[in-house]
C-alpha positions in Angstrom: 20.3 16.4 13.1 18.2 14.0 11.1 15.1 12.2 12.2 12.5 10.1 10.5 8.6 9.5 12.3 6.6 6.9 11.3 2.7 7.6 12.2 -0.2 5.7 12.1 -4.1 6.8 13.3 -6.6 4.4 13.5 -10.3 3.2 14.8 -10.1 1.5 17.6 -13.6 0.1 19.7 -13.0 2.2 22.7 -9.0 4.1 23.5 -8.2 3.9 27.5 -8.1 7.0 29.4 -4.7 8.4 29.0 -2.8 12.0 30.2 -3.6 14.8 28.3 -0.9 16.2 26.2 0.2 20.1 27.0 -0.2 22.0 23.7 2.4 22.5 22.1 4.8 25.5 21.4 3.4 27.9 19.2 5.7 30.0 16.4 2.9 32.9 16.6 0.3 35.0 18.9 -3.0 34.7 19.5 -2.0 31.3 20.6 -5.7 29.2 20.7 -4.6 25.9 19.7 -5.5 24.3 23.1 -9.1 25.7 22.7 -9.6 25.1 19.1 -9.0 21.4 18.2 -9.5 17.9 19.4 -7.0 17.0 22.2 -4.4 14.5 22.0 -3.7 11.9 24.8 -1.0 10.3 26.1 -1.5 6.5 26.5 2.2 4.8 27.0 5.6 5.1 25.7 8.5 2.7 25.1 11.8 2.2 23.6 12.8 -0.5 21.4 15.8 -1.7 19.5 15.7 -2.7 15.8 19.1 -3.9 14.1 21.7 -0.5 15.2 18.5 1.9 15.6 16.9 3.0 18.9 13.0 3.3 18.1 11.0 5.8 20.7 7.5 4.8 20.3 4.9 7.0 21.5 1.4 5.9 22.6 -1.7 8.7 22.1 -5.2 9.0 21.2 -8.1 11.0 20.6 -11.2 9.9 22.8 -13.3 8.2 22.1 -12.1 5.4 19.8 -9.4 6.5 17.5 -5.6 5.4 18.5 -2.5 7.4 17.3 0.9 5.6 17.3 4.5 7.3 17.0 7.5 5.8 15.6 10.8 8.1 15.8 14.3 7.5 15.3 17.7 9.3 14.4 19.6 8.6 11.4 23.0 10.1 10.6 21.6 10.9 6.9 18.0 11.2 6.3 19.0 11.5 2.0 21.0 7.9 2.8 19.4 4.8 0.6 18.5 2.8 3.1 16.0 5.6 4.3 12.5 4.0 2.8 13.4 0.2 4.0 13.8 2.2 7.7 10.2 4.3 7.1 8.4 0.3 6.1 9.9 -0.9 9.5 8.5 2.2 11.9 5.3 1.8 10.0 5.0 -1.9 10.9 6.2 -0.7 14.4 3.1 1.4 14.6 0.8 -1.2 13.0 1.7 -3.5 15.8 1.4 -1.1 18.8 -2.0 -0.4 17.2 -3.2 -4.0 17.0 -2.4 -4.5 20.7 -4.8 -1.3 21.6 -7.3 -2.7 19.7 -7.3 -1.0 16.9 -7.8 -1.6 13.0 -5.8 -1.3 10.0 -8.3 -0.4 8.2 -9.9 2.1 8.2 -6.9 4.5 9.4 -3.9 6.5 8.0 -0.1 6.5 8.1 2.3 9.7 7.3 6.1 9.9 7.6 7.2 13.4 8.5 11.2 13.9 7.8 13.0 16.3 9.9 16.0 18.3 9.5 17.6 20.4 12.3 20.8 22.5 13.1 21.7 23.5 10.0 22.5 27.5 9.2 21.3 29.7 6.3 18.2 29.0 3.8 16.5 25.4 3.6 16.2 26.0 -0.2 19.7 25.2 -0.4 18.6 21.4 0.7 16.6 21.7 -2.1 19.1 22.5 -4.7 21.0 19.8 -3.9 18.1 17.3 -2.7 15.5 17.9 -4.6 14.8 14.3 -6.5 15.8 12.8 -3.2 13.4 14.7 -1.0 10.5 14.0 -3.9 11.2 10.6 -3.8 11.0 9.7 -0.1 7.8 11.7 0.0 6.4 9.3 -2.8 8.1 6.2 -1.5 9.6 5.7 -4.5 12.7 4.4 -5.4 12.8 4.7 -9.0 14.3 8.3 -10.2 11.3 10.6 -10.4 10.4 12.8 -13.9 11.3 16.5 -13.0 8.0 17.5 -14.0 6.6 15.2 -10.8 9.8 16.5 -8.7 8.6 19.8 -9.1 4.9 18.9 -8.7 5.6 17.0 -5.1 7.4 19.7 -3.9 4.5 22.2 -5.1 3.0 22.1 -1.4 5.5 24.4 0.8 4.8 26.3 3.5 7.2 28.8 5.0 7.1 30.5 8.0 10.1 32.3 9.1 13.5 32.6 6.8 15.2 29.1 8.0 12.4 27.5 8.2 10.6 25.2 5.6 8.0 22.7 5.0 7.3 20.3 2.4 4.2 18.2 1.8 2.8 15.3 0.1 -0.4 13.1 0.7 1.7 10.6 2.5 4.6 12.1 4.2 6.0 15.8 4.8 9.7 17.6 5.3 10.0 20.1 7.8 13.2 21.4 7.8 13.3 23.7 11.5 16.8 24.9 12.6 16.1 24.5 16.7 14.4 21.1 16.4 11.0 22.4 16.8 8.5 20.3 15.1 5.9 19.2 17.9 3.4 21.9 16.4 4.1 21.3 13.1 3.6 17.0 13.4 0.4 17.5 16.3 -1.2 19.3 12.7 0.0 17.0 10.5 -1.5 14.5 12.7 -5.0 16.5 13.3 -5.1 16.5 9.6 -4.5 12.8 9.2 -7.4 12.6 12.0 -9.6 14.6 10.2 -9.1 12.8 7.4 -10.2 9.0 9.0 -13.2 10.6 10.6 -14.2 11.5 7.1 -13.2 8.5 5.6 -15.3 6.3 8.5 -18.2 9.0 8.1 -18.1 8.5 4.5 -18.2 4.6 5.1 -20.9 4.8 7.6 -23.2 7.0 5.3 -22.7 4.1 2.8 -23.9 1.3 4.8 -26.8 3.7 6.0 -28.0 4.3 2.5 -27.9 0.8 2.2 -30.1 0.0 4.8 -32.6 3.1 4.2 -33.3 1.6 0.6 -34.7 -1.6 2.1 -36.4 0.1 4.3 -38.1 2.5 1.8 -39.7 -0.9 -0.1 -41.8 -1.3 3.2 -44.6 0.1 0.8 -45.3 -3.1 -0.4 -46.2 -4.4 2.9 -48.9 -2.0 3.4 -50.8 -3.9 6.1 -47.9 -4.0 8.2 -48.1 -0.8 9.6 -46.2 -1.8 12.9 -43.0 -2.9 10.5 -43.4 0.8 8.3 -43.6 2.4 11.3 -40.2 1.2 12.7 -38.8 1.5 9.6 -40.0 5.6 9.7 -38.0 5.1 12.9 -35.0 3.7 12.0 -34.7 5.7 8.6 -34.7 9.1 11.4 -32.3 7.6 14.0 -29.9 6.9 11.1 -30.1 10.4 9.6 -30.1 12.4 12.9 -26.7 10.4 14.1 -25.5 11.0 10.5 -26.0 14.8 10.2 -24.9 14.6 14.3 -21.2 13.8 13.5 -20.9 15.6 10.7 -21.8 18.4 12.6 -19.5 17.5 14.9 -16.4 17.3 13.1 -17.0 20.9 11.3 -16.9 23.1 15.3 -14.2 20.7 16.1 -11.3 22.4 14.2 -11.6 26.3 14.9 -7.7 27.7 14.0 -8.8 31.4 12.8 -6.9 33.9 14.3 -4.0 31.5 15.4 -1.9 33.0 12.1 0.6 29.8 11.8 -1.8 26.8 12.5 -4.3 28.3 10.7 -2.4 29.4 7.4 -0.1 25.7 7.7 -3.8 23.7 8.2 -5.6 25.4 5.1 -2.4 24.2 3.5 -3.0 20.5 4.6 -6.9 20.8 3.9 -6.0 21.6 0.4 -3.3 18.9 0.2 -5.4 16.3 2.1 -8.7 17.7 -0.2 -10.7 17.4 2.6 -13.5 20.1 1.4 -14.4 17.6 -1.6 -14.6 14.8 1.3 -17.2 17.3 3.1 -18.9 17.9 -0.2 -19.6 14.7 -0.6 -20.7 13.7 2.7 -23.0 16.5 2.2 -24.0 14.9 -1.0 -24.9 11.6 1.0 -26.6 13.4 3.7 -29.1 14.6 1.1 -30.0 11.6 -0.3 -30.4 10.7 3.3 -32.8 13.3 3.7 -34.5 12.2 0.5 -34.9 8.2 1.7 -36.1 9.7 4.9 -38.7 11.7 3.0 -39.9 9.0 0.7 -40.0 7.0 4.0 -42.1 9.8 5.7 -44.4 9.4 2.8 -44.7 6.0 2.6 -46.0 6.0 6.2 -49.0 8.3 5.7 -49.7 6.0 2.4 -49.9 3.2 4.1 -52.0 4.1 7.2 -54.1 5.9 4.9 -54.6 2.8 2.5 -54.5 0.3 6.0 -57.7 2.7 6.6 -59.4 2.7 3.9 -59.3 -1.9 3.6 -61.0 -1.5 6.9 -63.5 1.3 5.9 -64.6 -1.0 2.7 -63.9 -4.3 5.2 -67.1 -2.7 7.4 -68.5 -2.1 4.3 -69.2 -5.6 2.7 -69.4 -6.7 6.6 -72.6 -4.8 6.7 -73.7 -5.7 3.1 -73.7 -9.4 4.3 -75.0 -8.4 7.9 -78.5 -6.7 5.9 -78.4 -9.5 3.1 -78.7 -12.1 5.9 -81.6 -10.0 7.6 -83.6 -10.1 4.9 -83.1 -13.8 4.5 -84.0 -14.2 7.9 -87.3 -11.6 6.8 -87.9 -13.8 4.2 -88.4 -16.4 6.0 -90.3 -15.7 8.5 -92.8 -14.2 6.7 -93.4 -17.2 3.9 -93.9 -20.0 7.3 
């Protein structure tokens, strides 16, 4: 049996509350899955026809604000022609199942995951005999790849057992499973994806944090406005605790070690998806966070101690004048 899903995860202001999602059948013991990762939802379903093709869409999310949407269908040959033009419709599918939750197009991501099942012997044989095909649908492209990029998008494969096999890219994966199981294998491919748009919004949220922390820091040359430096100081913490708060966050979220296949199939994505340079950076933003809230810090303390100093010389030449009129005053009275 072929089948193609379409999926797209987005941001969304705030997902309903839905039916959580059993977890799903694991290939390997300790099985901690359901303990060690964000849970999926289940927000709706539906069935739709497009041209000759039954469409099973699938509504889920992950509280609090990010939508997931499914697109699956059967095709009698998943190496047929026609197989890209049939991936662009489920995506538009999803696109417009996420518009009516609410959600945006951008940020979010969409993956295509191709599945094979009920086939005897060795997957590699698909391979063999599929292998520009299969590079090409994970690329999108329609145009006859090099065989130097063949062999490079079909670097990333990940085998579990001897008939099994999968295959992945940075937008789309082939899992070739003999017994049809792939709900583990596409709830990862998913939690990656996920991962992936936290960082990305993180990332984009750091950005316009920065932004706003460098105005703030050129409160210095308002010195007398202590009361405006002061809720700058404030501002400039709120923003870096939040910051540091979901990043935080996201790093206890996924916790796979000791569950042998998700763990050794999601170091595999991380790699694919590069996800440890997206932390490094973030890192690298949360740093220079730390160093605007610093110079922010500092700026405070200058400018209450300069604020206190004006008024120290203020009194001064107030009681300069108050003597100097005195001995005007003493002047005067004593030449009547």
């Amino acid at each position: 049996m072929h089948k193609i899903t379409a999926i797209v995860i987005a941001e969304t202001s705030k997902v309903k509350k839905g039916k959580e999602t059993a977890p799903p059948t694991l290939k390997s013991a300790p099985h901690y899955f359901a303990k060690s990762v964000p849970s999926q939802s289940i927000l709706g379903g539906r069935k739709v026809t497009v041209g000759q093709q039954t469409i099973e869409l699938v509504l889920k999310a992950y509280e609090p604000d990010v939508v997931v949407v499914e697109a699956s269908t059967e095709v009698k040959n998943i190496f047929d022609n026609s197989t890209l033009e049939l991936k662009d419709k489920l995506l538009d599918l999803c696109y417009d199942s996420v518009k009516q939750q609410g959600g945006k197009e951008e940020p979010s991501e969409e993956y295509t995951v191709y599945e094979v099942s009920g086939y005897r012997g060795d997957p590699e044989v698909f391979l063999g005999r599929y292998a520009k095909k299969i590079a090409g649908l994970l690329k999108s492209e329609k145009l006859e790849l090099d065989e130097n990029e063949v062999e490079h998008t079909l670097s990333y494969q990940f085998k579990y057992v001897k008939d099994d096999l999968v295959i992945l890219d940075w937008d789309g994966a082939f899992i070739f499973e003999p017994a049809g199981e792939f709900e583990e294998t596409i709830e990862l491919l998913e939690l990656a994806n996920y991962q992936l748009l936290r960082y990305r919004i993180l990332d984009r949220n750091l950005d316009e944090r920065l932004a706003r922390a460098a105005v703030l820091t050129q409160a210095r040359r308002r010195l007398l406005r202590t009361k405006e430096v002061a809720q700058a100081f404030e501002e400039v913490i709120k923003l870096r605790s939040d910051s540091i708060f979901q990043f935080q966050a996201m790093e206890r979220d996924i916790k796979l070690i000791g569950d042998w296949y998700s763990a050794r199939f999601y170091d595999l994505l991380s790699r694919k998806f590069r996800l440890d340079g997206w932390r490094q950076a973030i890192r690298e933003k949360l740093d220079s966070l730390e160093d605007v809230y610093s110079i922010v810090s500092e700026n405070l303390g200058v400018s209450s101690q300069q604020v206190l100093e004006l008024i120290q010389i203020g009194a001064f030449f107030v009681l300069q004048i108050g003597w100097f009129v005195l001995i005007i005053l003493e002047f005067i009275y004593f030449t009547r």
